[in-house]
C-alpha positions as CSV (number, residue, x, y, z in Angstrom):
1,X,139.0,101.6,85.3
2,X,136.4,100.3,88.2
3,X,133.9,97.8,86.7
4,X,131.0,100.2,87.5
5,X,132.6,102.8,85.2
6,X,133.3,100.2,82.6
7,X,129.8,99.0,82.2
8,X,128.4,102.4,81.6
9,X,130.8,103.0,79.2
10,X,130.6,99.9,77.5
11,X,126.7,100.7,77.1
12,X,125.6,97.3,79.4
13,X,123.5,98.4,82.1
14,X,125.3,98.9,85.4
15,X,123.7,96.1,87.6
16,X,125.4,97.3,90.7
17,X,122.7,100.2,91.2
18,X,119.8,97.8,91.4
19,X,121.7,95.9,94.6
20,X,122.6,99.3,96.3
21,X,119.1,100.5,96.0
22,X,117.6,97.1,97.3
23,X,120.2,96.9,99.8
24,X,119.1,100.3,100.9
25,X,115.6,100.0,100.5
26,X,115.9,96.7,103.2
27,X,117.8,99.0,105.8
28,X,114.8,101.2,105.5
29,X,112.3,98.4,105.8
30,X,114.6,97.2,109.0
31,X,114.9,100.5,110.2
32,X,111.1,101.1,109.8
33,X,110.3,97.8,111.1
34,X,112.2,98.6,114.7
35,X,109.9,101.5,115.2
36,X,106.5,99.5,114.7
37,X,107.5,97.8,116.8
38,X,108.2,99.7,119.8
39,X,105.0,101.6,119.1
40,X,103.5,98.3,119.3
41,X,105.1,97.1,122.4
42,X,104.8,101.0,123.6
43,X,100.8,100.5,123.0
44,X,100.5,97.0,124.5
45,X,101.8,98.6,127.9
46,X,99.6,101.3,127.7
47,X,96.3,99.3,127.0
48,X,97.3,96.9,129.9
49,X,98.1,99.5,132.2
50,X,94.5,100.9,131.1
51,X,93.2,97.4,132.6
52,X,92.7,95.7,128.9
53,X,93.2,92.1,129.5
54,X,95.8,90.1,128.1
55,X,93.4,87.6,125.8
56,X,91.6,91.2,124.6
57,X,94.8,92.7,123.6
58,X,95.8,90.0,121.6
59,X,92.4,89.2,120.0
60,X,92.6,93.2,119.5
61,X,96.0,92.5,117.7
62,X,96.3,89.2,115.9
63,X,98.9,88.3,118.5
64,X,99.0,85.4,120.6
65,X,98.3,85.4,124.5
66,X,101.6,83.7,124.9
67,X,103.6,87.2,122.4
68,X,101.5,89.3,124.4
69,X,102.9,88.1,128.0
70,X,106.3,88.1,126.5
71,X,106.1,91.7,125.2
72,X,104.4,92.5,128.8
73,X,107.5,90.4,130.6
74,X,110.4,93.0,129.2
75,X,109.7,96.8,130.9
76,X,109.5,99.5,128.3
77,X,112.5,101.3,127.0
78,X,112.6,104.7,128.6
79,X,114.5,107.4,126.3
80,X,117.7,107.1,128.4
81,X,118.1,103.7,127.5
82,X,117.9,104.2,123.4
């Protein structure tokens, strides 16, 4: 009998639920984390492109001048290349 089965029928508490929901809670955190950011890079192209300089948009966003001309350095994904 798998040890998951065992522990529930033994009356212990089956631990292995708490690591598969973590686990899945951190691909959704991951997952969730991806998409900030390319709405983040997405809207730093879009403010520069507006004319915002650099030093604004990262005062505007807690980022530093240096992140900013990094994220700025790497063209925008277009839908073709996700």
């Amino acid at each position: 009998m798998p040890a998951k089965h065992a522990a529930a029928d033994s009356g212990l508490p089956d631990r292995t639920a708490g690591l598969e929901s973590a686990a899945a809670a951190v691909t959704a955190a991951q997952q969730a984390l991806n998409t900030a950011r390319r709405h983040l890079t997405a809207a730093i192209w879009e403010t520069r492109r507006a004319g915002e300089p650099v030093r604004r948009i990262a005062e505007r966003t807690g980022l530093d001048v240096m992140t900013i001309r990094n994220i700025l350095a790497v063209p925008p994904a277009t839908a073709t290349d996700r």
